[in-house]
C-alpha atoms as one frame of an Amber mdcrd trajectory, in Angstrom:
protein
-117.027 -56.014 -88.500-115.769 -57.614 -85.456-111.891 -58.522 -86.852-109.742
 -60.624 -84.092-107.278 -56.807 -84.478-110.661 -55.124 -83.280-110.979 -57.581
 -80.970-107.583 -57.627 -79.479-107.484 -54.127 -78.848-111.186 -53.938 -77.512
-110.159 -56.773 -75.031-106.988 -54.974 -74.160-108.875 -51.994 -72.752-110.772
 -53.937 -70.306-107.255 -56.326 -69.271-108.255 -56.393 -65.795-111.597 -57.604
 -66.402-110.221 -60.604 -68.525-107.725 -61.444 -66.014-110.575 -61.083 -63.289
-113.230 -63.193 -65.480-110.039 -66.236 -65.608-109.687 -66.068 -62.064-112.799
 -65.688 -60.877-115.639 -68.353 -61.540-118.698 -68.909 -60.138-116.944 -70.637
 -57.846-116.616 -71.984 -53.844-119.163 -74.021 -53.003-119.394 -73.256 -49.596
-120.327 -69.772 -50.662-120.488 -67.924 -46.970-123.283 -65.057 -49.075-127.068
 -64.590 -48.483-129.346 -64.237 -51.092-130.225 -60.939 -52.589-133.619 -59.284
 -51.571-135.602 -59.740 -54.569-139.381 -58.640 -55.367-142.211 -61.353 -56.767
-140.912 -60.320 -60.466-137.079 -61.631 -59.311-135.761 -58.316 -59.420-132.855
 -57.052 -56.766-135.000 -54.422 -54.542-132.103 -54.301 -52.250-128.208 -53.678
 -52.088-126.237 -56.831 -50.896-122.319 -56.226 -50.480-121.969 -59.756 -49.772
-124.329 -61.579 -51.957-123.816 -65.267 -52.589-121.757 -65.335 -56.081-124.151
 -68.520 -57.276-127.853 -66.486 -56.403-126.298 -64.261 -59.055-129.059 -64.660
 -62.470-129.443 -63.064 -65.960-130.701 -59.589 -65.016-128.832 -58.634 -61.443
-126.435 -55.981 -61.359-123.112 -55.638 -59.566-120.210 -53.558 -58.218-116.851
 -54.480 -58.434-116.372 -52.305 -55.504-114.979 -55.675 -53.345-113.899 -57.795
 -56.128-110.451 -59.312 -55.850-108.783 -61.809 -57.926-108.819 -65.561 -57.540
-112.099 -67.511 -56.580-114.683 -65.575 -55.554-117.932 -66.612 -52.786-119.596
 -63.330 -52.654-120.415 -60.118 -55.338-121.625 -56.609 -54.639-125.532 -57.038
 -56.294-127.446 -53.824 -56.323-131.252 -53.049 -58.216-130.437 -52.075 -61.661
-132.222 -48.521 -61.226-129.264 -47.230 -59.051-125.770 -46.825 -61.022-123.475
 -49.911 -61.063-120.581 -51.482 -62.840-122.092 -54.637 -64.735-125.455 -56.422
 -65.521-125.727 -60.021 -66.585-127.239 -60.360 -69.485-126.780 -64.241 -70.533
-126.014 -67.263 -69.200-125.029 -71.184 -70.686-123.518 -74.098 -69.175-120.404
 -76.050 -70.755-120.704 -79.129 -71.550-120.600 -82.579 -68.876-117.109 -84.029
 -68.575-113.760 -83.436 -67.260-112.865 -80.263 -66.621-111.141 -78.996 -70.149
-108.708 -76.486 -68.641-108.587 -72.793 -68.266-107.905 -71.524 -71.532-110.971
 -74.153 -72.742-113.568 -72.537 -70.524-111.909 -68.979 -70.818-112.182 -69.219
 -75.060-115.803 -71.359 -74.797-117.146 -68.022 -72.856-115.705 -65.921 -74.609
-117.728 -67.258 -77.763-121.018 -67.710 -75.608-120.591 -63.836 -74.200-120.094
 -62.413 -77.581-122.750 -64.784 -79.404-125.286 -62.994 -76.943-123.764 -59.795
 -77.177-125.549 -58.150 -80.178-128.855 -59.366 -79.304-129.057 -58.039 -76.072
-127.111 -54.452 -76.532-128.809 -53.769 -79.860-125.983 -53.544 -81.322-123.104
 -55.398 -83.158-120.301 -55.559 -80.374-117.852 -53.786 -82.500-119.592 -50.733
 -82.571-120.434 -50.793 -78.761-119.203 -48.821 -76.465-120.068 -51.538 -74.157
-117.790 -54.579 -73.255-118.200 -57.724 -71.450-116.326 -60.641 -69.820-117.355
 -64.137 -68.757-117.118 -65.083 -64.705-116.677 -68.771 -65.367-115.994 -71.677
 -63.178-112.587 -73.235 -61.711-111.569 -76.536 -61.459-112.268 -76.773 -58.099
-115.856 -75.544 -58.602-116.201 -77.579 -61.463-115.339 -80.721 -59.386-118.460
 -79.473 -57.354-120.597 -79.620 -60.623-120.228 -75.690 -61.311-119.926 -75.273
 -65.321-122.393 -72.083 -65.517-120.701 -69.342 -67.685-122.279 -66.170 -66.126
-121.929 -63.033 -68.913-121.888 -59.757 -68.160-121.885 -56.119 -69.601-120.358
 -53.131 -68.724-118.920 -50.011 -69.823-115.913 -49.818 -71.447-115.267 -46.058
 -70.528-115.758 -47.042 -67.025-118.813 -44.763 -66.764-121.425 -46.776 -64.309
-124.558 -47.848 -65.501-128.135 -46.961 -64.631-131.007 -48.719 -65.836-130.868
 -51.989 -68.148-128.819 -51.547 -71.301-130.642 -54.318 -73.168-132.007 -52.975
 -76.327-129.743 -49.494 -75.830-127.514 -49.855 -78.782-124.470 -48.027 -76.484
């Protein structure tokens, strides 16, 4: 059972990931990153250091070897068969309109991560050992017509990943 006490304390583990998923977005666009090298099925053959935050899709994988807080242009992408820090594994866009404020977008990703969670792990979230955290847009990237939430998964014990973990039940 996933109780908001289970969930406080899960969150709490991975603060710096919260705070980084606030401030981050998927963001500037005048994003100075080149695409990642992909292969005719879309997959990342190739590791990118400076990879253009917004060619980032449900699948890639990332370091957070670089990342810093506040708006972000670029990620670290890397093919999923070598060991990295996060995959995304879903994606939704928030609704048309004004842009409803940082807490708005921060709780409306939070509910579109965790809705996805379960299906894609395997497993109920609260039994993971796997966490996740939204990269969401800013208001100055939502002026720009940015409102992608971006989720993705990683491990909570800060062990890298190798391989997909869709389907692992970690």
């Amino acid at each position: 059972m996933n109780t908001p006490a289970l969930r406080a304390r899960r969150l709490m583990i991975p603060f710096a990931f919260g705070v980084l998923a606030l401030s981050l977005s998927a963001c500037s666009i005048l994003s100075p990153g080149t695409e990642p090298v992909r292969d005719d099925t879309g997959q990342i053959t190739e590791s990118n250091d400076s990879a253009d935050v917004f060619s980032v899709t449900v699948g890639d994988c990332t370091n957070d070897d670089d990342v810093t807080t506040g708006e972000v242009s670029t990620v670290a992408t890397v093919p999923c068969s070598e060991p990295h820090d996060n995959e995304a594994y879903s994606s939704g866009t928030l609704p048309d309109g004004d842009f409803p404020g940082d807490e708005a977008v921060a709780t409306a990703a939070d509910e579109m991560c965790l809705a996805a969670f379960d299906a894609f792990v395997g497993i109920d979230y609260a039994s993971s050992v796997l966490d996740y955290y939204p990269m969401t847009p800013t208001e100055g990237s939502w002026s720009q017509g940015d409102q992608e939430v971006l989720c993705f998964v990683y491990d909570s014990t800060a062990a890298k990943l190798t391989g997909t973990v869709a389907g692992t039940a970690l």
